[in-house]
C-alpha positions in Angstrom: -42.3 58.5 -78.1 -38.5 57.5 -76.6 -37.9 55.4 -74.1 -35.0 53.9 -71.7 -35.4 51.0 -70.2 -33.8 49.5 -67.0 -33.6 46.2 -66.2 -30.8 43.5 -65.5 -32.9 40.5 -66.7 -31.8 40.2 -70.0 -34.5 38.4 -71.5 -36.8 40.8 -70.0 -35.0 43.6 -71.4 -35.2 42.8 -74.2 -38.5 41.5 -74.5 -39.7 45.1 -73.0 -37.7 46.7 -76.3 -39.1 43.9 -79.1 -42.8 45.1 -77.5 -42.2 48.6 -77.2 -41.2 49.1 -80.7 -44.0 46.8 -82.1 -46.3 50.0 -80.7 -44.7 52.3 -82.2 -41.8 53.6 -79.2 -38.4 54.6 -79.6 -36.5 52.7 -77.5 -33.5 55.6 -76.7 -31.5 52.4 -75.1 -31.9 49.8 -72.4 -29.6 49.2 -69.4 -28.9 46.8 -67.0 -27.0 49.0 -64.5 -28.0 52.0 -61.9 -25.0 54.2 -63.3 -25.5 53.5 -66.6 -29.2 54.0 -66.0 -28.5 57.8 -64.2 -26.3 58.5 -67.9 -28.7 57.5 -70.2 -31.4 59.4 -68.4 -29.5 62.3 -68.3 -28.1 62.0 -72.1 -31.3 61.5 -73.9 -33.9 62.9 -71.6 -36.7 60.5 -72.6 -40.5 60.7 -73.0 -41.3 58.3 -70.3 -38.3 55.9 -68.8 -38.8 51.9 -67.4 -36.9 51.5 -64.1 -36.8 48.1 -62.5 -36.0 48.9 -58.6 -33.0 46.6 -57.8 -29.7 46.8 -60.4 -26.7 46.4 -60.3 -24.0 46.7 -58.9 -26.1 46.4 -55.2 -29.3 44.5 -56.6 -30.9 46.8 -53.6 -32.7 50.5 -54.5 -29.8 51.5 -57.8 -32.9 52.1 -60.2 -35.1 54.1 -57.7 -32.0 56.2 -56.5 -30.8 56.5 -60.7 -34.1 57.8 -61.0 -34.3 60.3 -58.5 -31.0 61.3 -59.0 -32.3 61.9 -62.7 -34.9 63.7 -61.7 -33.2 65.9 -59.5 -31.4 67.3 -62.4 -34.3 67.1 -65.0 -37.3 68.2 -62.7 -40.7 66.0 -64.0 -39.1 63.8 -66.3 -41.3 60.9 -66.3 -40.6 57.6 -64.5 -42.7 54.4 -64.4 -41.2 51.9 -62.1 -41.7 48.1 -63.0 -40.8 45.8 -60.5 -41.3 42.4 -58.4 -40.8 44.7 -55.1 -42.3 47.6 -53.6 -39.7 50.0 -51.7 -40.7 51.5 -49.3 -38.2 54.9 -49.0 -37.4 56.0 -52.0 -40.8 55.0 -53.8 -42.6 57.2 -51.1 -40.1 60.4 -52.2 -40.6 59.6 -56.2 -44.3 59.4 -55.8 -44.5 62.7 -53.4 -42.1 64.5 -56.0 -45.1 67.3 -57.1 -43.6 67.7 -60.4 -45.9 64.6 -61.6 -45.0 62.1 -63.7 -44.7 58.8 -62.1 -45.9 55.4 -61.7 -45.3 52.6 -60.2 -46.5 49.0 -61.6 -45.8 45.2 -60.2 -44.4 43.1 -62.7 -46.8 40.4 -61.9 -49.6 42.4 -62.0 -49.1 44.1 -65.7 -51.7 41.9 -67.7 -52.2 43.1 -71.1 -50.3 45.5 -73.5 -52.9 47.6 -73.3 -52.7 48.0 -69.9 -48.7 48.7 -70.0 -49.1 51.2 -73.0 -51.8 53.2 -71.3 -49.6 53.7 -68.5 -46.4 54.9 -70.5 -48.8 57.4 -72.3 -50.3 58.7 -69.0 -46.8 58.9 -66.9 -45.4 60.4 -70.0 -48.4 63.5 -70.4 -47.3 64.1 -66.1 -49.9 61.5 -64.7 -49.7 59.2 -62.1 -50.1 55.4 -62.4 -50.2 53.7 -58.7 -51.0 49.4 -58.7 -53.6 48.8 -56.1 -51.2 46.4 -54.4 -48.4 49.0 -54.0 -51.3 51.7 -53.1 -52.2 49.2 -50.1 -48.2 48.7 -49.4 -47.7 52.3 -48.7 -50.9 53.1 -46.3 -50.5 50.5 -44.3 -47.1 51.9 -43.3 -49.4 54.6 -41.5 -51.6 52.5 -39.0 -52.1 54.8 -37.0 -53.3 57.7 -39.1 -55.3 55.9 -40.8 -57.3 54.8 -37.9 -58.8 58.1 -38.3 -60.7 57.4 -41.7 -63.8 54.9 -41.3 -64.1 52.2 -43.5 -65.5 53.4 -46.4 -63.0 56.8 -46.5 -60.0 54.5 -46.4 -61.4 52.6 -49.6 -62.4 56.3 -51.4 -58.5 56.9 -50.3 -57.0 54.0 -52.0 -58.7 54.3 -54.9 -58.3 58.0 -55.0 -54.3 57.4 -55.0 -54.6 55.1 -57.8 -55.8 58.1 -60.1 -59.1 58.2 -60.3 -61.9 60.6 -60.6 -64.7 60.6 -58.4 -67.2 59.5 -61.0 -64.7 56.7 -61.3 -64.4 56.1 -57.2 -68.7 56.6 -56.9 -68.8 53.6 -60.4 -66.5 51.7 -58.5 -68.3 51.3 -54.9 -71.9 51.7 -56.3 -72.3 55.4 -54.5 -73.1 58.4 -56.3 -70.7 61.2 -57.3 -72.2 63.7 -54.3 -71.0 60.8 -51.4 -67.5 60.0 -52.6 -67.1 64.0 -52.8 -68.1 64.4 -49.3 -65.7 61.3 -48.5 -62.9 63.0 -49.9 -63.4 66.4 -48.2 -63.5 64.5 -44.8 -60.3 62.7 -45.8 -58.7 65.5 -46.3 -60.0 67.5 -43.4 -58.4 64.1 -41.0 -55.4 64.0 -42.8 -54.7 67.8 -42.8 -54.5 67.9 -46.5 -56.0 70.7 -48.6 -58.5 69.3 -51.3 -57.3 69.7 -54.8 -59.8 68.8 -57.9 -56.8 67.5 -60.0 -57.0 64.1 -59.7 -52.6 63.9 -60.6 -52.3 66.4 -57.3 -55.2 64.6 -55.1 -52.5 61.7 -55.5 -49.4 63.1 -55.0 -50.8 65.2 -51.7 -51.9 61.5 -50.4 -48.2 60.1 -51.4 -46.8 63.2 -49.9 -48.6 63.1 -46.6 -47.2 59.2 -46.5 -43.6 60.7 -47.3 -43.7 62.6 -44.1 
């Protein structure tokens, strides 16, 4: 699988590739820029691409707008964002982009190799791969919507936009598989979304209703 990494922390950068190929991926190149980053993206077209969110030469949003740009011209290529920060604007458009393929991890919060790999693989087949912590970020921009949703639909919600299935959800909070599908039909039915049984596009119609 080929990669392209983007990160201006050098020792991080490199320590991403040295990992990367010890499992097997091609690392396609690694950058520490937002132009460079748009270029590379464009030029080799990756499996899956690492984007920290601020490069150079603002050290603001470069990666996240490299990335869209990217996308923009290569519709679904994948993108798993890695970063200390969770922005708010342009995250909200990549994760509402419906052509799947993206994810967004904290760098403090990536524990295990495992973990890290897994998420590559699944943002590379056109899944989504949300941290809890940026999930919780991005609804509580929405106060007042989500005043709507009692208690227990706004946890089915947030775990829901972290990808998983409703067997996983019903596991999770100790309910059975019947209740967190009545959940998520009322969350849907408050939110004015449509209920979809992909779990990649019950995600990205949460993402895209907190995009509007």
């Amino acid at each position: 699988m080929r990669v392209v990494i983007a990160e201006d922390l050098f020792l991080l950068r490199e320590g991403l590739s040295s990992l990367l190929k010890q499992y097997g991926f091609e690392v396609a190149e690694a950058v520490d820029n937002g132009p460079d980053l748009l270029e590379a993206l464009t030029v080799h077209q990756p499996d899956v691409a690492i984007v920290d969110v601020r490069l150079p030469p603002t050290h603001t949003d470069e990666g996240l707008r490299a990335a869209l740009a990217a996308r923009r011209r290569t519709p679904g290529l994948p993108i798993l964002i890695l970063s200390a920060h969770v922005e708010q604007l342009y995250a909200r458009e990549l994760l509402a982009d419906q052509a799947g393929g993206v994810g967004y991890l904290l760098k403090d919060r990536v524990f295990t190799d495992e973990q890290f790999t897994d998420a590559l693989y699944t943002v590379a087949r056109g899944g989504t791969v949300m941290d809890p912590e940026v999930v919780a970020k991005l609804l509580a921009k929405r106060p007042s919507q989500m005043t709507r949703l009692s208690e227990r639909e706004r946890e089915v919600l947030a775990l829901m936009a972290e990808g998983r299935s409703n067997s996983a959800i019903a596991q999770r909070l100790f309910i059975t598989d019947k209740a967190v599908s009545k959940h998520c039909t009322s969350i849907f039915a408050k939110l004015n979304l449509p209920p979809d049984e992909d779990d990649n596009r019950r995600v990205l119609a949460v993402l895209a209703y907190l995009n509007s």
